[in-house]
TIRO-2110 file (N, C-alpha, C; in Angstrom, 1 decimal):
// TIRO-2110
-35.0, 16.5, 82.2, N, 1, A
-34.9, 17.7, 81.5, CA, 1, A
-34.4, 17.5, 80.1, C, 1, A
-34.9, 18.3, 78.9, N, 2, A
-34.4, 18.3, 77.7, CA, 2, A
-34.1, 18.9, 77.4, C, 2, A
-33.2, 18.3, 76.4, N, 3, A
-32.1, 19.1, 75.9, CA, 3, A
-32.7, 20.5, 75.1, C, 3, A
-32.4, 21.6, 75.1, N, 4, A
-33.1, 22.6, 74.2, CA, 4, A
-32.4, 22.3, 72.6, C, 4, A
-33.1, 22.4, 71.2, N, 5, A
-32.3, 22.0, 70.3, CA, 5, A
-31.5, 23.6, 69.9, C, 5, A
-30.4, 23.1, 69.1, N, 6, A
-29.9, 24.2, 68.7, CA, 6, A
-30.4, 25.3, 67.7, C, 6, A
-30.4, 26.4, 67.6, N, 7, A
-31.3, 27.2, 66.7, CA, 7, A
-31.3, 27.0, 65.1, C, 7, A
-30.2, 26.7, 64.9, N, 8, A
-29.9, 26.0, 63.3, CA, 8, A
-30.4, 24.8, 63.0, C, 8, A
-31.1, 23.8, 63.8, N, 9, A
-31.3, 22.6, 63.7, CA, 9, A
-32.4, 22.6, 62.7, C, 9, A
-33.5, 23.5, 63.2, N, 10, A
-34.2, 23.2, 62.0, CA, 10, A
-34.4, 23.4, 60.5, C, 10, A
-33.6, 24.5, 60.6, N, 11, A
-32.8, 25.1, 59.5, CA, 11, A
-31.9, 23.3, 58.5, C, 11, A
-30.9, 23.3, 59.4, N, 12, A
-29.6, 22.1, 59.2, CA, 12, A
-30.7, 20.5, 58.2, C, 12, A
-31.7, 20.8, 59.1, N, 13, A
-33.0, 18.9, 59.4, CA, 13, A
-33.6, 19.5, 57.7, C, 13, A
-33.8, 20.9, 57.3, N, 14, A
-34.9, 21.0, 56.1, CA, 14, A
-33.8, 20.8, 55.1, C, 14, A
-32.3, 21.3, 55.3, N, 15, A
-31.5, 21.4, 54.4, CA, 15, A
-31.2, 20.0, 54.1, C, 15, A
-30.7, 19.0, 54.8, N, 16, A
-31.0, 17.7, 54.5, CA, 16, A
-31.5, 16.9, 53.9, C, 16, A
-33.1, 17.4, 54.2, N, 17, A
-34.3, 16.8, 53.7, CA, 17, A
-34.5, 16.9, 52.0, C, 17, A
-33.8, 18.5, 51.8, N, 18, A
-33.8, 18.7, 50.8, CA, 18, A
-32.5, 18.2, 49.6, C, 18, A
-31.9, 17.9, 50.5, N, 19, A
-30.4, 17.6, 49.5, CA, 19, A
-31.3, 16.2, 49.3, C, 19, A
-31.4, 15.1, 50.1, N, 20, A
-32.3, 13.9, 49.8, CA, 20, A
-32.9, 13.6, 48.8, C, 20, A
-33.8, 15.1, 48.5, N, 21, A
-34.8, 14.7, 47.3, CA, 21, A
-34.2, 15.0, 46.1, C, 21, A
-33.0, 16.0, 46.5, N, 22, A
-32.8, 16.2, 44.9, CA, 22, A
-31.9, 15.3, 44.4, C, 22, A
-31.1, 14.5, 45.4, N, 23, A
-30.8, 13.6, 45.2, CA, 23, A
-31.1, 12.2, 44.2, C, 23, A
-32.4, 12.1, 45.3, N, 24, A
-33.1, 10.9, 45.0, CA, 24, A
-33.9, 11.4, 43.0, C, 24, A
-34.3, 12.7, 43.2, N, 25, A
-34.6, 13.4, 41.9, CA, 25, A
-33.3, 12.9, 40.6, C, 25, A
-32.4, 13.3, 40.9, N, 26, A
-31.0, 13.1, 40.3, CA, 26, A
-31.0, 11.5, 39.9, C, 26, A
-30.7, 10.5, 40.5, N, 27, A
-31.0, 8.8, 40.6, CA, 27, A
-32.1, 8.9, 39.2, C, 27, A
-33.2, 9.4, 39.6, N, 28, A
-34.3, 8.4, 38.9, CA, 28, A
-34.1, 9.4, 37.6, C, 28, A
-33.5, 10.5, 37.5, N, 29, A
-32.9, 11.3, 36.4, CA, 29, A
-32.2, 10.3, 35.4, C, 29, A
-31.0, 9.7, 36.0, N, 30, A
-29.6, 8.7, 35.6, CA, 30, A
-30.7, 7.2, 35.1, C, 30, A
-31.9, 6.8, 35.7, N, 31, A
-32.5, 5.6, 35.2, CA, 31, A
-33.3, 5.9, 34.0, C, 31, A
-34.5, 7.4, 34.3, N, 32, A
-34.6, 7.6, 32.9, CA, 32, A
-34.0, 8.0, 31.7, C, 32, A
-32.9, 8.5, 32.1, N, 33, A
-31.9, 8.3, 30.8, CA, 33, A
-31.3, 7.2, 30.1, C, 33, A
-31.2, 5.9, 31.2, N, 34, A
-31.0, 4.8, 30.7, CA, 34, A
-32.1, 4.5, 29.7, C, 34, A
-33.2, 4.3, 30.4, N, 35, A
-34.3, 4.0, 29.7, CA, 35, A
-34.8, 4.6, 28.2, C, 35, A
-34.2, 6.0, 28.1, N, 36, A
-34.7, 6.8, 26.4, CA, 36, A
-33.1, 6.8, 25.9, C, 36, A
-32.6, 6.2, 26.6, N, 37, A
-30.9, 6.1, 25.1, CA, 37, A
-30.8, 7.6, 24.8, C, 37, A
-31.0, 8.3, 26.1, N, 38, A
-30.0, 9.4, 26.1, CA, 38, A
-28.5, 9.2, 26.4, C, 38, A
-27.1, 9.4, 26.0, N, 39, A
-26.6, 9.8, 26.4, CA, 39, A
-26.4, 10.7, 27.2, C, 39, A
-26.2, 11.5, 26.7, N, 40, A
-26.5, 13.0, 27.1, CA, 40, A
-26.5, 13.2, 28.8, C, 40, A
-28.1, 12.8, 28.6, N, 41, A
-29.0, 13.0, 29.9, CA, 41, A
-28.1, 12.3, 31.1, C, 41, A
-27.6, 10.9, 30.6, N, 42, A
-26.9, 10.1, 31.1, CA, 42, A
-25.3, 10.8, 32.0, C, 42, A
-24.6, 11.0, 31.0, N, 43, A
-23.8, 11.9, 31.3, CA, 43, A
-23.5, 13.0, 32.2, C, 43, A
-24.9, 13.8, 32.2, N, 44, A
-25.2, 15.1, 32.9, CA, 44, A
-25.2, 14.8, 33.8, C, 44, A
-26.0, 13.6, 34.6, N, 45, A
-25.9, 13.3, 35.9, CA, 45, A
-24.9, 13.3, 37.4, C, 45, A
-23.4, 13.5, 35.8, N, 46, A
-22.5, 12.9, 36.9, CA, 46, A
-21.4, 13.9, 36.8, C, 46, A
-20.5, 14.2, 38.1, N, 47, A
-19.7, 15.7, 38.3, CA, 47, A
-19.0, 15.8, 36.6, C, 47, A
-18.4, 17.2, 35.9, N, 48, A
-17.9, 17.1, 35.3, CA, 48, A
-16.2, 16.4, 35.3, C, 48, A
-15.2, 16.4, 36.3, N, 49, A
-14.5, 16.1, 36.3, CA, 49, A
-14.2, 14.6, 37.5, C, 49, A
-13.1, 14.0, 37.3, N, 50, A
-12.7, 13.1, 38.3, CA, 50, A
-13.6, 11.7, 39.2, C, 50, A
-14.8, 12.1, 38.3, N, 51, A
-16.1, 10.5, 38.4, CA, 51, A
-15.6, 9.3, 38.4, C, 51, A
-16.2, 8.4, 39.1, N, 52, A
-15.5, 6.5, 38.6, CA, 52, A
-16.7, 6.0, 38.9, C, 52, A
-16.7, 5.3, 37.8, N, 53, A
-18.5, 4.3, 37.6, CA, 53, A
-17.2, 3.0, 37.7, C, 53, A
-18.1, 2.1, 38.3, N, 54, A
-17.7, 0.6, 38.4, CA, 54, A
-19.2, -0.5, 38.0, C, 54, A
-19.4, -0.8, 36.6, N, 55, A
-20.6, -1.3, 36.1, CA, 55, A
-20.4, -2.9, 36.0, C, 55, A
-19.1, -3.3, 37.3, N, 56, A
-18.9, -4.4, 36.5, CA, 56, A
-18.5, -5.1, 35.3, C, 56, A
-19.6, -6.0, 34.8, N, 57, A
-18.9, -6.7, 33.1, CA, 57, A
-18.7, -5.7, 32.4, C, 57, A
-19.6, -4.5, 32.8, N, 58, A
-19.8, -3.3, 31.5, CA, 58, A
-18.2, -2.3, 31.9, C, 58, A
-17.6, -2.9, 32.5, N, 59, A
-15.9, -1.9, 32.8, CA, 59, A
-15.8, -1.4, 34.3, C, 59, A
-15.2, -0.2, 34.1, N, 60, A
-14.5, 0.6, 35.3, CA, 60, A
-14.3, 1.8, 34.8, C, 60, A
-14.6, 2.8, 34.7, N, 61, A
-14.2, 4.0, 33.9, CA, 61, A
-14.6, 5.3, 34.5, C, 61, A
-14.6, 6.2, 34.1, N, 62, A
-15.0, 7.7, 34.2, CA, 62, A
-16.7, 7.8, 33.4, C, 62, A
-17.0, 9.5, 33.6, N, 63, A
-18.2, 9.0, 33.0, CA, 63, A
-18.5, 9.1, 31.8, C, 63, A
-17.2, 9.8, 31.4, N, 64, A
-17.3, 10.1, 29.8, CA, 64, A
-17.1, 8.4, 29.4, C, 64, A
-16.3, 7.5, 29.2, N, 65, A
-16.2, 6.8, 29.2, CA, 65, A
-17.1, 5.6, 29.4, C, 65, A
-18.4, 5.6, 31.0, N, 66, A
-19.3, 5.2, 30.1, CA, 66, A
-19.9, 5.6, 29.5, C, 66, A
-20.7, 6.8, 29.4, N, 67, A
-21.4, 7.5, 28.2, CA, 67, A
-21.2, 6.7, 26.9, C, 67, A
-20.1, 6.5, 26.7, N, 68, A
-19.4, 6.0, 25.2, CA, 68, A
-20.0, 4.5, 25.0, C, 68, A
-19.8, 3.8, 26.6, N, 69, A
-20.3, 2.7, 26.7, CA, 69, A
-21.5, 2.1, 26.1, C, 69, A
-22.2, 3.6, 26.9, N, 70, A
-24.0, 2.9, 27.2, CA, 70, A
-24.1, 3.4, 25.8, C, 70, A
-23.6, 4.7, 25.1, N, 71, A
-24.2, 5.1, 23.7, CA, 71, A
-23.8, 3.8, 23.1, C, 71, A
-23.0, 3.0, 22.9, N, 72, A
-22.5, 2.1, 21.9, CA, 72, A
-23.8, 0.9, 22.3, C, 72, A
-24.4, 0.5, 23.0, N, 73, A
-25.0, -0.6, 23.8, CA, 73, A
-26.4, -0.1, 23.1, C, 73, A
-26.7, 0.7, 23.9, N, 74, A
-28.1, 1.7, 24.2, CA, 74, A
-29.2, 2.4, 22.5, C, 74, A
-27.7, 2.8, 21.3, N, 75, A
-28.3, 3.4, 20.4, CA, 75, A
-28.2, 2.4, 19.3, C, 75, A
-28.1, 1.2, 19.6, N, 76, A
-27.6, 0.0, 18.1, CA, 76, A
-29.4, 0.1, 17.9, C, 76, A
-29.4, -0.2, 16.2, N, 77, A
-30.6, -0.4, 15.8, CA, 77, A
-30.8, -1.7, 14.7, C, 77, A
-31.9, -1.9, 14.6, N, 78, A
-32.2, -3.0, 13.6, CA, 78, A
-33.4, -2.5, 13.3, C, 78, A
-33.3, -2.3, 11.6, N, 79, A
-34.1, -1.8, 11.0, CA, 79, A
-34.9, -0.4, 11.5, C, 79, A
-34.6, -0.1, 11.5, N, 80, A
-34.8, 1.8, 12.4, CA, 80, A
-35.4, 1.2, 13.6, C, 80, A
-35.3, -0.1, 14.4, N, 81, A
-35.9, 0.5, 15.7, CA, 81, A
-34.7, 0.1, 16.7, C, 81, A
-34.5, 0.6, 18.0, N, 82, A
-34.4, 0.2, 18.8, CA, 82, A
-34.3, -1.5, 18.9, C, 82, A
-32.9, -2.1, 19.1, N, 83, A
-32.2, -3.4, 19.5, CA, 83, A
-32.3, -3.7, 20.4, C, 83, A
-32.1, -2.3, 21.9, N, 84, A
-31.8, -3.0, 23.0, CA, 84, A
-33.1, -2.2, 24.0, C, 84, A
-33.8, -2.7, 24.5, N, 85, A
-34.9, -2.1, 25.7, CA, 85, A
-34.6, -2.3, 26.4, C, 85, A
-34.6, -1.2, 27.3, N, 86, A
-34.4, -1.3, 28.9, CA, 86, A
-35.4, -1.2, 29.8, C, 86, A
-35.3, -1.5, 31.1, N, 87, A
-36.7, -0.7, 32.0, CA, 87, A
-35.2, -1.1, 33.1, C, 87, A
-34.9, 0.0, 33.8, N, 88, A
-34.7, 0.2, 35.3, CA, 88, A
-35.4, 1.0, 36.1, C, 88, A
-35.4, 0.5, 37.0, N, 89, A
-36.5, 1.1, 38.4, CA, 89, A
-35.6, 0.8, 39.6, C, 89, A
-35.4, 2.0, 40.2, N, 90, A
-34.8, 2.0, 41.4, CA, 90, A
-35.4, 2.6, 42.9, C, 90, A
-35.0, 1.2, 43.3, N, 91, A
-35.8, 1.5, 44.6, CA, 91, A
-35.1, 1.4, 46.3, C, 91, A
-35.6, 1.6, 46.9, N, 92, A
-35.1, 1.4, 48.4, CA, 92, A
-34.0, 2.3, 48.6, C, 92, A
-34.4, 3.5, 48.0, N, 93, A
-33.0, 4.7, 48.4, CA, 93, A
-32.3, 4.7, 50.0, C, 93, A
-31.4, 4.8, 50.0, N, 94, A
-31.0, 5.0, 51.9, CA, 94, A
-29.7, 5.9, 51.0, C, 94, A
-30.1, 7.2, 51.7, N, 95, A
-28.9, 8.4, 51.3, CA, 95, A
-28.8, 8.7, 52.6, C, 95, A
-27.6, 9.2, 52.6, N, 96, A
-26.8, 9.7, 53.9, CA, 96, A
-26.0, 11.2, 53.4, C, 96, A
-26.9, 11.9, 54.0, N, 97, A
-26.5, 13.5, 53.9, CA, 97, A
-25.2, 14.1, 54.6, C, 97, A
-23.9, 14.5, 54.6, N, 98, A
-22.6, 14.3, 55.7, CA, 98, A
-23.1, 16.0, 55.7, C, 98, A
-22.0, 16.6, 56.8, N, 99, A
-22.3, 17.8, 57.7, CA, 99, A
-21.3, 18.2, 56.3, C, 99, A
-20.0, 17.2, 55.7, N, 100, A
-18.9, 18.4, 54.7, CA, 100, A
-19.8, 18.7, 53.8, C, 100, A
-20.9, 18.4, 53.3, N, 101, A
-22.2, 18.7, 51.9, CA, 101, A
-21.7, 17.5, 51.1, C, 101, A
-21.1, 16.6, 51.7, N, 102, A
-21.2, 15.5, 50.0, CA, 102, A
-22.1, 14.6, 51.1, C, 102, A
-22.8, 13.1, 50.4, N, 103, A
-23.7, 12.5, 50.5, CA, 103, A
-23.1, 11.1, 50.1, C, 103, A
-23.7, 9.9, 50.4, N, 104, A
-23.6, 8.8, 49.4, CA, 104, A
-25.1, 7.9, 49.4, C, 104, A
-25.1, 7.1, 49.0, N, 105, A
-26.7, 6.6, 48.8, CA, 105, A
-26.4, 5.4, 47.8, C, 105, A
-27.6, 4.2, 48.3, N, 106, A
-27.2, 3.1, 48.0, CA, 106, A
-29.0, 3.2, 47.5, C, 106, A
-28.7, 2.3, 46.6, N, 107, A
-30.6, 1.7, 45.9, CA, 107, A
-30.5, 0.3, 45.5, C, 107, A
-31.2, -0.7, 45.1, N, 108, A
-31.7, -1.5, 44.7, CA, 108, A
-32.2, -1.1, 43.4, C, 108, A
-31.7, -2.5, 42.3, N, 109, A
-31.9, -1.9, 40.7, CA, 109, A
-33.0, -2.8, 40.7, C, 109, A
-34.1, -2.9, 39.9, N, 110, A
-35.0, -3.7, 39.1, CA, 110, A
-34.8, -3.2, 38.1, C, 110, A
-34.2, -4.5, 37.1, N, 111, A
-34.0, -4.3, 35.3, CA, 111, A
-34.1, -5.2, 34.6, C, 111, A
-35.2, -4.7, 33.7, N, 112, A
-35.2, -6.2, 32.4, CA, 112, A
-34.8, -5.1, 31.0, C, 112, A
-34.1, -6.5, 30.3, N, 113, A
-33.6, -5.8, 29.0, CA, 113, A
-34.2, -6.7, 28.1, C, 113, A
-34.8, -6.5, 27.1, N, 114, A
-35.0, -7.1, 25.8, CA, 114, A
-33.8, -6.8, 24.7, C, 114, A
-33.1, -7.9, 24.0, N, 115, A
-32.4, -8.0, 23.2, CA, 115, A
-32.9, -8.4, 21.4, C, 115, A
-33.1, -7.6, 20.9, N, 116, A
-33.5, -8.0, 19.4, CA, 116, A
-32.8, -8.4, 18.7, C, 116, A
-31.2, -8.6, 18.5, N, 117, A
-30.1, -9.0, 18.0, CA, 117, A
-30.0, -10.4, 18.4, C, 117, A
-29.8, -10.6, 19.5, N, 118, A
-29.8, -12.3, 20.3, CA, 118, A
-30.6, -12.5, 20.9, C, 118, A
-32.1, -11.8, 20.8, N, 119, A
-33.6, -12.8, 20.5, CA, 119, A
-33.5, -12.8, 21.8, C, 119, A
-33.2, -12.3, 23.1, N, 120, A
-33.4, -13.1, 24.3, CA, 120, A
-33.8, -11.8, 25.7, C, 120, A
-34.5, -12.2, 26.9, N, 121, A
-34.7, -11.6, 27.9, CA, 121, A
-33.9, -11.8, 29.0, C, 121, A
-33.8, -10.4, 29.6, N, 122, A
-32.9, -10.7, 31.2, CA, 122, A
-33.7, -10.0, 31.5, C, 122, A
-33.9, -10.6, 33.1, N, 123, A
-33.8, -10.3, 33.8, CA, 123, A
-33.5, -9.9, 35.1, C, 123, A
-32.9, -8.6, 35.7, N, 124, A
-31.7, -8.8, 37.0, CA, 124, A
-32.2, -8.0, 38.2, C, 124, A
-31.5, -8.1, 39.5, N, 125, A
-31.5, -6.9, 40.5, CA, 125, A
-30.2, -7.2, 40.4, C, 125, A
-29.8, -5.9, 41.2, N, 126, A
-27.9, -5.7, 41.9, CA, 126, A
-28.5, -4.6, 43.1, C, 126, A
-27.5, -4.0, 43.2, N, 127, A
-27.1, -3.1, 44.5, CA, 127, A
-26.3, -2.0, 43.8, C, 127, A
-26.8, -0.6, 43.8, N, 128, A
-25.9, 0.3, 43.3, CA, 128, A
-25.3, 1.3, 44.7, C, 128, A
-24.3, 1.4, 44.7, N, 129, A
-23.8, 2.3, 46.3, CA, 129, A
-23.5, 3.5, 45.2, C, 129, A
-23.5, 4.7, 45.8, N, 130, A
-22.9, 6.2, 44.7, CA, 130, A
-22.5, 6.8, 46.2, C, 130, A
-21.7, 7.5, 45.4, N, 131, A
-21.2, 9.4, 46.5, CA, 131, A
-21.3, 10.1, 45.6, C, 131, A
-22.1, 11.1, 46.1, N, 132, A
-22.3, 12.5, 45.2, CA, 132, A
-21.9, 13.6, 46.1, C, 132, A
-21.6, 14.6, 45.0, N, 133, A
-21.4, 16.2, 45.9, CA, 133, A
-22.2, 16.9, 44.6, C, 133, A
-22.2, 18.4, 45.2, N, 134, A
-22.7, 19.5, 44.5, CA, 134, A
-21.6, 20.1, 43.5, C, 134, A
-22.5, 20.4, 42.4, N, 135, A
-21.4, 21.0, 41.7, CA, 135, A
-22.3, 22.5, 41.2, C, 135, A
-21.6, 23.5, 40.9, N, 136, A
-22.5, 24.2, 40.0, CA, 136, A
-23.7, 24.7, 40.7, C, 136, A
-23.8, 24.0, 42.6, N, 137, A
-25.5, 24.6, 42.9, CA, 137, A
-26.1, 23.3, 42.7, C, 137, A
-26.0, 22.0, 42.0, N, 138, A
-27.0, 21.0, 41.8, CA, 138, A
-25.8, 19.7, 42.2, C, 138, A
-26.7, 18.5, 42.9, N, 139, A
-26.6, 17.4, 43.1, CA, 139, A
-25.7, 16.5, 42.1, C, 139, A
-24.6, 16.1, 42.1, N, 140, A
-23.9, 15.2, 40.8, CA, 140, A
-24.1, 13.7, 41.9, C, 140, A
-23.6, 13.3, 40.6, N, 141, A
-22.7, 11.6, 41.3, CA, 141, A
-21.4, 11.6, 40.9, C, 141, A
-20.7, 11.5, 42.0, N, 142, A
-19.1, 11.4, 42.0, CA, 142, A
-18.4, 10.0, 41.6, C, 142, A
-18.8, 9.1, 42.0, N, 143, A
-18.4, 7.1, 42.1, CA, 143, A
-19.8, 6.7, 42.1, C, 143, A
-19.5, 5.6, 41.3, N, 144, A
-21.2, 4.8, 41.2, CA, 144, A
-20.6, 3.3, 40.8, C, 144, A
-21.1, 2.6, 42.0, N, 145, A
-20.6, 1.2, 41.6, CA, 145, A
-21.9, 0.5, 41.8, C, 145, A
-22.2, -0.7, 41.0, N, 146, A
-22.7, -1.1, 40.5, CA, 146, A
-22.4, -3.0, 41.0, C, 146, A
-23.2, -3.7, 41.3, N, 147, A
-23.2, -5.3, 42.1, CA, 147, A
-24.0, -6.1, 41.7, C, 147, A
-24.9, -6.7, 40.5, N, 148, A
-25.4, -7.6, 40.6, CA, 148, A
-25.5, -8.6, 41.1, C, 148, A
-26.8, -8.8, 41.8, N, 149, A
-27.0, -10.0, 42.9, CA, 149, A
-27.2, -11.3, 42.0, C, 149, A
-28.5, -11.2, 41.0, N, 150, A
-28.6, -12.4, 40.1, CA, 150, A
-29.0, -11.7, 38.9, C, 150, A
-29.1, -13.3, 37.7, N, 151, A
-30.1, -12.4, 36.5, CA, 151, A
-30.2, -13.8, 35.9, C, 151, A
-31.4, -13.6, 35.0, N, 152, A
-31.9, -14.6, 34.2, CA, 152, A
-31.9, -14.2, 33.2, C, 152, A
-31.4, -15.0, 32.3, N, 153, A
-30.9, -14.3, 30.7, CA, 153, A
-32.1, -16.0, 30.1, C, 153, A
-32.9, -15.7, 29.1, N, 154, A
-33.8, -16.3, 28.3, CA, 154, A
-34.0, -16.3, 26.9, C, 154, A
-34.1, -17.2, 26.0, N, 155, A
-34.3, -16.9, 24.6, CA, 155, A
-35.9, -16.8, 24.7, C, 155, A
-35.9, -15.8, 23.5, N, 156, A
-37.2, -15.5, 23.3, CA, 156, A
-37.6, -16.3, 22.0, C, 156, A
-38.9, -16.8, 22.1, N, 157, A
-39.2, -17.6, 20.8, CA, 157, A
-39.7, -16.8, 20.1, C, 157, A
-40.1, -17.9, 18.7, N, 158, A
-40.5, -16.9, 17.7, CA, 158, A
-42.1, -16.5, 17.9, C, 158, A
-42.8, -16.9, 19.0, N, 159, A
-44.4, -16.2, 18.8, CA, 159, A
-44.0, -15.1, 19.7, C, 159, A
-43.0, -14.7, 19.8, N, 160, A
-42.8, -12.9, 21.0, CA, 160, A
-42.8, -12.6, 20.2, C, 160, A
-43.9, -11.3, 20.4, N, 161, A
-44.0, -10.2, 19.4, CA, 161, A
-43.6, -8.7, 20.3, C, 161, A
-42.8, -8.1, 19.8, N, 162, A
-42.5, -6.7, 21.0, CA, 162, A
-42.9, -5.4, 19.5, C, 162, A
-43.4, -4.6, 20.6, N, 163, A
-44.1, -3.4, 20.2, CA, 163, A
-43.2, -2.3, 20.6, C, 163, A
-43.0, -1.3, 19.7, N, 164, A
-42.1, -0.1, 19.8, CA, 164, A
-42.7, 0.7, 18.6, C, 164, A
END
């Protein structure tokens, strides 16, 4: 005999489904902001009060704090363009929705940076673990740590030609 489910279940299974995506919406929000040297955008992602990013070499801080970071990194130019390119892509979400409404969620980074100041390519994965709750009605990140697994840092010769 089976169990009958409870009458909120399917209600409870869609609400989940749905925190998931906005979630996962939220994530690839925080990567394309990496990617256009927003601040800003960067920033917004994450609760207003009481956050801790752990980026590794790049610190330990709040998010105002990296904000300050990535702007200093992210907005350097040489000759009006863009010094530093990014590309992150994040993949392999596994979020875990809890019954109190907060969440946490782990991804896999794919990132290459081009450096025009020190001429050179990396390329890395790591492991990012976050907890997020709701703030306001919408999905934040609360803690966001940050693990690189490897990276290959390269000089670029002089026949690279990069287009921006």
């Amino acid at each position: 005999m089976t169990a009958t489910p409870h009458p909120d279940e399917p209600a409870r299974h869609l609400a989940r489904l749905a925190a998931i995506e906005s979630i996962t919406a939220l994530k690839h929000r925080y990567f394309r902001a990496c990617d256009a040297k927003d601040p800003v955008a960067f920033r917004d992602c994450f609760v207003a009060d009481g956050s801790m990013l752990d980026y590794g070499t790049l610190g330990t801080t709040d998010a105002d704090g990296m904000a300050a970071v990535f702007a200093s990194i992210a907005l350097q130019q040489v000759d009006g363009k863009n010094a530093i390119l990014d590309m992150h892509h994040g993949v392999h979400p596994d979020i875990t929705v809890r019954e109190d409404g907060t969440a946490s969620g782990r991804w896999t980074l794919r990132f290459r940076q081009v450096n025009l100041i020190e001429r050179t390519e990396t390329v890395a994965t790591g492991e990012y673990a976050d907890e997020y709750r709701t703030q306001d009605g919408h999905w934040k990140i609360a803690t966001c740590t940050f693990h690189q697994l490897w990276a290959i840092n390269r000089p670029l010769d002089d026949a690279t030609r990069i287009a921006q």
